[in-house]
TORPA-4810 file (N, C-alpha, C, O; in nm, 3 decimals):
<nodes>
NODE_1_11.622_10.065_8.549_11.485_10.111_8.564_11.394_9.988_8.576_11.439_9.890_8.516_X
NODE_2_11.285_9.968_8.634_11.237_9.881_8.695_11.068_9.927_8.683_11.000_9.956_8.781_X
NODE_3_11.037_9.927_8.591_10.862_9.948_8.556_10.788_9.888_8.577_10.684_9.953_8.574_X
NODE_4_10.764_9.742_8.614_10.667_9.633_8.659_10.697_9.632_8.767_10.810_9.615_8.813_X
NODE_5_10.563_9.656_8.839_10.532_9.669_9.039_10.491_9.524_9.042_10.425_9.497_8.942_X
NODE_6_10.507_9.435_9.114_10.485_9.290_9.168_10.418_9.277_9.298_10.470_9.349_9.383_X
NODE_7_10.349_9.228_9.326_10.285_9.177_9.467_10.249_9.042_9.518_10.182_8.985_9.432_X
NODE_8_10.263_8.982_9.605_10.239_8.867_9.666_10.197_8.914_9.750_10.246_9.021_9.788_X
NODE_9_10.071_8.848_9.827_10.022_8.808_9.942_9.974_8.682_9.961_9.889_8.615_9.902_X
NODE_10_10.067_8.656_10.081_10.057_8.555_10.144_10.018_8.512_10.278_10.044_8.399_10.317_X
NODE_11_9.947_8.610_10.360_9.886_8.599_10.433_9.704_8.571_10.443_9.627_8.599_10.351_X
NODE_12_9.671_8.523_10.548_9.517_8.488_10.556_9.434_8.630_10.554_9.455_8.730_10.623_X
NODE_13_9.344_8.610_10.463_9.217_8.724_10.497_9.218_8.826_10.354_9.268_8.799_10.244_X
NODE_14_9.158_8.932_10.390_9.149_9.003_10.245_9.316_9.123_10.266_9.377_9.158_10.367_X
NODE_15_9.337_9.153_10.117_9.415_9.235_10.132_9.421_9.325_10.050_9.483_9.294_9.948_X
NODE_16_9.379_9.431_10.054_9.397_9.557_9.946_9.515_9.571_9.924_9.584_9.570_10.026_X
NODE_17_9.582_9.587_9.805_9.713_9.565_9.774_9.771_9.693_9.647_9.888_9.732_9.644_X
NODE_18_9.672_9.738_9.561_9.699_9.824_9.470_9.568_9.909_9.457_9.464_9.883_9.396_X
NODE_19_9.593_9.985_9.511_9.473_10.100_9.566_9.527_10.235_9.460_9.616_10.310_9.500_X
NODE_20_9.467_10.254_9.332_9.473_10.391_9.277_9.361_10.439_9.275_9.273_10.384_9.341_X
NODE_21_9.328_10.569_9.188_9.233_10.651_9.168_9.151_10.572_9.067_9.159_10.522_8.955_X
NODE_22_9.019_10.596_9.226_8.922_10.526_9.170_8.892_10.399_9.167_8.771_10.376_9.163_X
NODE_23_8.982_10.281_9.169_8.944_10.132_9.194_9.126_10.078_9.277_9.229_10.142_9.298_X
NODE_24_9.096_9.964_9.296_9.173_9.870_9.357_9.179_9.742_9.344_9.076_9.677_9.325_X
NODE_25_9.279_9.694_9.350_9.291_9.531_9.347_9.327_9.482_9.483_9.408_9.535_9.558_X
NODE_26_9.234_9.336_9.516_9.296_9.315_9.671_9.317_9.121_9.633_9.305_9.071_9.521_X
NODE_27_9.358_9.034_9.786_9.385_8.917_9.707_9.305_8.887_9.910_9.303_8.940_10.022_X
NODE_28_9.254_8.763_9.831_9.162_8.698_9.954_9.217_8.604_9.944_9.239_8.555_9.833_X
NODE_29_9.260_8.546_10.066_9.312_8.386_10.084_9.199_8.334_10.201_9.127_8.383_10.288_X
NODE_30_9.233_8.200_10.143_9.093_8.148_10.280_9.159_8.155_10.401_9.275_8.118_10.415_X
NODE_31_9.065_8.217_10.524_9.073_8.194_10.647_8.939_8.150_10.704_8.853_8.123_10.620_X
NODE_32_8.906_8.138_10.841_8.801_8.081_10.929_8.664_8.113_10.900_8.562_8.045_10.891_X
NODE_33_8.694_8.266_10.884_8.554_8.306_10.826_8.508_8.291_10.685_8.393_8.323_10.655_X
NODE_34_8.593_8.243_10.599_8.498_8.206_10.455_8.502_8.060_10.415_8.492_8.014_10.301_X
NODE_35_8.525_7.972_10.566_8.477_7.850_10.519_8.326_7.852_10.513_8.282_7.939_10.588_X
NODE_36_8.246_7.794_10.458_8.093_7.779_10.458_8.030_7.758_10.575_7.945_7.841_10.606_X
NODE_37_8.047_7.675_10.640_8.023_7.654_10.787_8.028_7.784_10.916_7.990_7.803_11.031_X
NODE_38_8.084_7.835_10.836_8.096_7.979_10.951_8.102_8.083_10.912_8.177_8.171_10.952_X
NODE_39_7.988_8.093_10.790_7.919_8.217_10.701_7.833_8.261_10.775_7.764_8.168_10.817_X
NODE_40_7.790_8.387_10.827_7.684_8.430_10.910_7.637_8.519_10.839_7.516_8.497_10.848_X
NODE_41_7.652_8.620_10.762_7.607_8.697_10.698_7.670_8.749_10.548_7.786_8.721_10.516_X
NODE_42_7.580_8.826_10.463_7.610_8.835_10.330_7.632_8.969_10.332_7.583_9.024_10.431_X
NODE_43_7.695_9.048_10.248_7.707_9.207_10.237_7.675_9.195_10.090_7.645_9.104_10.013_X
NODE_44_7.699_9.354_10.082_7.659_9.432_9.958_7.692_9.532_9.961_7.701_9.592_10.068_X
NODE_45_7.737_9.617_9.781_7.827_9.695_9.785_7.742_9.801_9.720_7.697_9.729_9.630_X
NODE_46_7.678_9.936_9.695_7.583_10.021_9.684_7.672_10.091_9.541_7.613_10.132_9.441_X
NODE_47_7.803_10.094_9.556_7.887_10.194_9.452_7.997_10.112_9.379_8.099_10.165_9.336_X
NODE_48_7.979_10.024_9.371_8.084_9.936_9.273_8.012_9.737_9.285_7.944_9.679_9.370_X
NODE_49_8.073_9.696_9.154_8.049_9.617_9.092_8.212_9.576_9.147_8.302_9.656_9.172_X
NODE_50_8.216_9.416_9.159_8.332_9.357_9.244_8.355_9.214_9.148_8.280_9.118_9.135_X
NODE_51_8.465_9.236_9.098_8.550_9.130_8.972_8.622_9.024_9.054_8.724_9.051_9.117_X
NODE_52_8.581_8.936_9.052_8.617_8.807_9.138_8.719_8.677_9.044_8.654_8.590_8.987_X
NODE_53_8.860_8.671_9.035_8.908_8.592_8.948_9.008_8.459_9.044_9.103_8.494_9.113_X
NODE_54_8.970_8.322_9.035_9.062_8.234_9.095_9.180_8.224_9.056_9.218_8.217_8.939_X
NODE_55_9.255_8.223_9.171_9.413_8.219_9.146_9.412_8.049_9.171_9.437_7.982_9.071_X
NODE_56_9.387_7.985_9.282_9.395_7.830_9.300_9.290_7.785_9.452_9.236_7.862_9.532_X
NODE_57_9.289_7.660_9.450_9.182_7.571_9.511_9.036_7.611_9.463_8.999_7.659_9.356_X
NODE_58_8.960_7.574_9.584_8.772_7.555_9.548_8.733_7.667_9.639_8.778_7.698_9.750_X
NODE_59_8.585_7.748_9.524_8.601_7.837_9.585_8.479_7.877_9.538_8.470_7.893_9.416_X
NODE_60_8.329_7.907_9.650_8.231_7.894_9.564_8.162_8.053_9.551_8.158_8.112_9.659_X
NODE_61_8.104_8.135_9.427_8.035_8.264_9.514_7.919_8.229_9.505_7.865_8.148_9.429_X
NODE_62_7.851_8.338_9.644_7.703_8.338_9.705_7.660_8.459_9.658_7.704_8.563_9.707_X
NODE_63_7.544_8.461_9.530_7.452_8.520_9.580_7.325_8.532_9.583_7.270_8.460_9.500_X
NODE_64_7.210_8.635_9.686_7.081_8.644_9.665_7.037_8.736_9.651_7.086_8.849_9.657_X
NODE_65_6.906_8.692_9.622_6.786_8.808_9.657_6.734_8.826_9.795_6.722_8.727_9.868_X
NODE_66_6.713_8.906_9.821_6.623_8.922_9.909_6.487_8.959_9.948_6.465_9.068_10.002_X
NODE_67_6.421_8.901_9.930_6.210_8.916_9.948_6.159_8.908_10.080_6.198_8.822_10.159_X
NODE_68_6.085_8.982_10.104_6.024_8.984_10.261_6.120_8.935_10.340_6.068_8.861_10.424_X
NODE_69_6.229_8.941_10.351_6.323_8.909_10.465_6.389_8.796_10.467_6.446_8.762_10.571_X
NODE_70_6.394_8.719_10.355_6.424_8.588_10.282_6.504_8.564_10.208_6.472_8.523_10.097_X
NODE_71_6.610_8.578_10.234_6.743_8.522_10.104_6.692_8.397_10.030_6.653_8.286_10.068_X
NODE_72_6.708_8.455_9.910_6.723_8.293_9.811_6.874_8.294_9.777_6.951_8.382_9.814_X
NODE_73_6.909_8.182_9.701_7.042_8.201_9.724_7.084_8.138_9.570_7.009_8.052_9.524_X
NODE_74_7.186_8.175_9.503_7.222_8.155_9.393_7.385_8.114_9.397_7.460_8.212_9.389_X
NODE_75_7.439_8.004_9.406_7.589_7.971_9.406_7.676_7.948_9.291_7.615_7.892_9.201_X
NODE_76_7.780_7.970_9.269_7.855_7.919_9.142_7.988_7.834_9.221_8.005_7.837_9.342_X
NODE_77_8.073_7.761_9.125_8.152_7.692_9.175_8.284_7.748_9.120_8.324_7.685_9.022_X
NODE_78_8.349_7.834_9.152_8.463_7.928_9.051_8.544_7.830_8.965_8.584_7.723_9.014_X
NODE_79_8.565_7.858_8.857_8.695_7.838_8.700_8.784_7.889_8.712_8.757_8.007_8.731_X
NODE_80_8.923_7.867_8.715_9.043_7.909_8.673_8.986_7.954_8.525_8.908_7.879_8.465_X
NODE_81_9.035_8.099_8.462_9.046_8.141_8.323_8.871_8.202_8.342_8.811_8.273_8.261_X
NODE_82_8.838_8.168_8.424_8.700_8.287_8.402_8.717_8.437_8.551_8.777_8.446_8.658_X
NODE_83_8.599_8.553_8.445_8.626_8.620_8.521_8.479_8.658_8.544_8.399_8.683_8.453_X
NODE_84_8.443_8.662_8.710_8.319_8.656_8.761_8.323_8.827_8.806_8.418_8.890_8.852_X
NODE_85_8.188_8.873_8.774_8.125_9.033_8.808_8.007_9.008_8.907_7.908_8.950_8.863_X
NODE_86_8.011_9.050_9.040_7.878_9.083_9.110_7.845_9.208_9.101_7.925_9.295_9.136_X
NODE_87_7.718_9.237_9.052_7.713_9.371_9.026_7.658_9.430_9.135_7.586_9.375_9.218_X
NODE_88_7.699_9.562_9.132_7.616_9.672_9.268_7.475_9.599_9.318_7.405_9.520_9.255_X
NODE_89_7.462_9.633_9.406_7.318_9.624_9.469_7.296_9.486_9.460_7.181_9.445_9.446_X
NODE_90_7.450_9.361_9.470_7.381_9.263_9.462_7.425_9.205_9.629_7.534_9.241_9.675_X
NODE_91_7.315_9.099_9.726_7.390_9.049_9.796_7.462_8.939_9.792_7.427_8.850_9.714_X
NODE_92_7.585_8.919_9.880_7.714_8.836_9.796_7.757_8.753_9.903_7.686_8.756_10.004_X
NODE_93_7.870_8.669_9.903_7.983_8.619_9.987_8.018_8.573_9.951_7.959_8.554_9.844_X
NODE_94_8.167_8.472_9.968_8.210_8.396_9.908_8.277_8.258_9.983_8.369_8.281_10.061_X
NODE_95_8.238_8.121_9.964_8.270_8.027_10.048_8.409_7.938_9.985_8.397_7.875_9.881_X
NODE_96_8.553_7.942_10.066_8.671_7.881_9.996_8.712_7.779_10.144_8.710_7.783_10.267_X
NODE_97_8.749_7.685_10.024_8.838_7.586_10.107_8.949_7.587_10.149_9.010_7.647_10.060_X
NODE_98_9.033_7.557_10.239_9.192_7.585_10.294_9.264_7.603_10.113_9.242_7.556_10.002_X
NODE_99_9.357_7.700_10.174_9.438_7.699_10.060_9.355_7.794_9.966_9.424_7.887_9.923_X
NODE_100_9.254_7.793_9.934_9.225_7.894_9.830_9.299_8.045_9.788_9.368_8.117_9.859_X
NODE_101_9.270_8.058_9.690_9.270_8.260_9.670_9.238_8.311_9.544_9.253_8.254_9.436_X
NODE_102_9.190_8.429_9.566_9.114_8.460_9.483_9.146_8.632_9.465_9.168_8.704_9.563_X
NODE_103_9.145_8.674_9.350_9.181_8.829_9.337_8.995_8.910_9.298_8.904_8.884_9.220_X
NODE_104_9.012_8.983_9.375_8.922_9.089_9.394_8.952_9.225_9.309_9.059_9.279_9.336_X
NODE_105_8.869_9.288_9.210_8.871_9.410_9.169_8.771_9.484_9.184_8.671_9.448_9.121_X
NODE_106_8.759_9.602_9.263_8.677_9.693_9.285_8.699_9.838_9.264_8.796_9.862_9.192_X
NODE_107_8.602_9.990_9.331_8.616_10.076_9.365_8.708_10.088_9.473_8.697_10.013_9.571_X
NODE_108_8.816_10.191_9.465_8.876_10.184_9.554_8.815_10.262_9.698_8.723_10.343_9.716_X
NODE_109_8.912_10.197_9.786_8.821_10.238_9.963_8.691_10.112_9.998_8.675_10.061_10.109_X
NODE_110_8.624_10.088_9.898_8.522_9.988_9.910_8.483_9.923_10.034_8.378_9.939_10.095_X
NODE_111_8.582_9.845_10.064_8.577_9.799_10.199_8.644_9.866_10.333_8.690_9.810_10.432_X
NODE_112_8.632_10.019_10.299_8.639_10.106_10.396_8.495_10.128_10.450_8.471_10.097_10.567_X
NODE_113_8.403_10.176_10.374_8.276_10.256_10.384_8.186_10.204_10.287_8.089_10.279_10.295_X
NODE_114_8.162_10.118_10.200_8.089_10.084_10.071_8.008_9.964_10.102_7.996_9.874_10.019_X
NODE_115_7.968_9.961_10.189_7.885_9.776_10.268_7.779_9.800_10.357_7.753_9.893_10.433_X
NODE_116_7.720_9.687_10.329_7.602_9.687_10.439_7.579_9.562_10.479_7.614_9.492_10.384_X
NODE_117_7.543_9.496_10.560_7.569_9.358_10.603_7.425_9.290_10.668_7.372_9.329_10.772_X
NODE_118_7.377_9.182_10.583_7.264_9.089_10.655_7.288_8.974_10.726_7.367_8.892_10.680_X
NODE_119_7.227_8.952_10.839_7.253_8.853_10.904_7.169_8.712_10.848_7.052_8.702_10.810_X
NODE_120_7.268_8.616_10.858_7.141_8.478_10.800_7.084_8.440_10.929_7.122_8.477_11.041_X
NODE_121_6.989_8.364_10.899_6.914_8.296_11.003_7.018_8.120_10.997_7.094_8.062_10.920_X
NODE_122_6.964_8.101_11.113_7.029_7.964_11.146_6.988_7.861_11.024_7.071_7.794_10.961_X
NODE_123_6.849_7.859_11.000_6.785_7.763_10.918_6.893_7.808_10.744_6.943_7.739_10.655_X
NODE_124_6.886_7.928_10.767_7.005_7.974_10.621_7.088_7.940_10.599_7.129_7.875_10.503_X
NODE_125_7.149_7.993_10.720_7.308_7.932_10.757_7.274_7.778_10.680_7.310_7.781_10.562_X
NODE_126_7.232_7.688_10.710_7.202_7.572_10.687_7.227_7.540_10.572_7.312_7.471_10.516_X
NODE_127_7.086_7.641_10.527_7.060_7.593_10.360_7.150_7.616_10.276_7.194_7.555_10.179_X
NODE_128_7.173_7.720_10.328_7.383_7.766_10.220_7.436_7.729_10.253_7.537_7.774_10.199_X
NODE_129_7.489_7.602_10.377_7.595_7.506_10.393_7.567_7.396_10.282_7.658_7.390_10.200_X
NODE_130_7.460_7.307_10.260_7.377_7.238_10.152_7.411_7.267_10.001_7.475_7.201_9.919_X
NODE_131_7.330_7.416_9.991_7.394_7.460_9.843_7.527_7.468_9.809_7.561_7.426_9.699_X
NODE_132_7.607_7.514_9.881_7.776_7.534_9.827_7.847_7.394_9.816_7.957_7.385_9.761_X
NODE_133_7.775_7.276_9.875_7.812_7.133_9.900_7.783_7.079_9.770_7.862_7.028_9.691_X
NODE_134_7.634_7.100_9.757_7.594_7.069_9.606_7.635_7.097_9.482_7.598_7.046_9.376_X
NODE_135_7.754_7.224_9.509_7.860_7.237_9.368_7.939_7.198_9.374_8.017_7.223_9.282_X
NODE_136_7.998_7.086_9.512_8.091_7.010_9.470_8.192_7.076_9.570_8.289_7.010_9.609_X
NODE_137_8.171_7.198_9.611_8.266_7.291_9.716_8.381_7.222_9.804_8.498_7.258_9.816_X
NODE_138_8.311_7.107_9.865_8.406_7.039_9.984_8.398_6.861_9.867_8.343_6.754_9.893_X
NODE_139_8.442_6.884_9.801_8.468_6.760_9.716_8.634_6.760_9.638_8.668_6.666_9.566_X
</nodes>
């Protein structure tokens, strides 16, 4: 008998991996789109709060507010042994270096139907290339 289910992923990008009733676990490895440099926009999740824990490398999360059409932007630089919560209604992303990964816990389906997506402006794009640098991100 064999009671412990195991998973690896080892491929690039996000992966929903243990999808039950009601939430899910998925595993993000870095690919093209979550280097910092080629962040274009932030989402947000309306029905779940999203548990962000490092497995290995650098790996920074984004998030803001948004005022009159204006992201401010708030970054952290992820810990091995900590466990990070973005809560609902917040906007988010997350910027990793080659090699990274990171486990995701949410509502399950989430990233079926549960998002809404802002575009940055160029000058943004910018300023959140700057901030994620300033925690040391590409160091």
């Amino acid at each position: 008998m064999n009671l412990i289910e195991k998973f690896t992923v080892n491929d690039k990008g996000y992966h929903p991996f243990l999808i039950r009733d009601g939430w899910q676990v998925a595993q993000l490895n870095s690919d093209e789109n979550q280097k910092v440099e080629n962040i274009t926009r932030l989402d947000v999740h309306f029905q779940t709060d999203e548990v962000f824990l490092l497995l290995r490398g650098k790996v920074v999360l984004i998030t803001a507010t948004i005022k009159n059409d204006v992201p401010e932007f708030e970054v952290e630089l992820m810990q091995k042994g900590v466990t990070y919560n973005i809560p609902k209604n917040t906007w988010h992303n997350i910027a990793m270096q080659d090699g990274s990964e990171v486990i995701i816990v949410e509502k399950s389906d989430t990233h079926l139907s549960d998002f809404e997506f802002y575009d940055l402006t160029e000058a943004k794009r910018s300023e959140l290339v700057k901030c994620v640098n300033q925690v040391g991100a590409n160091k």
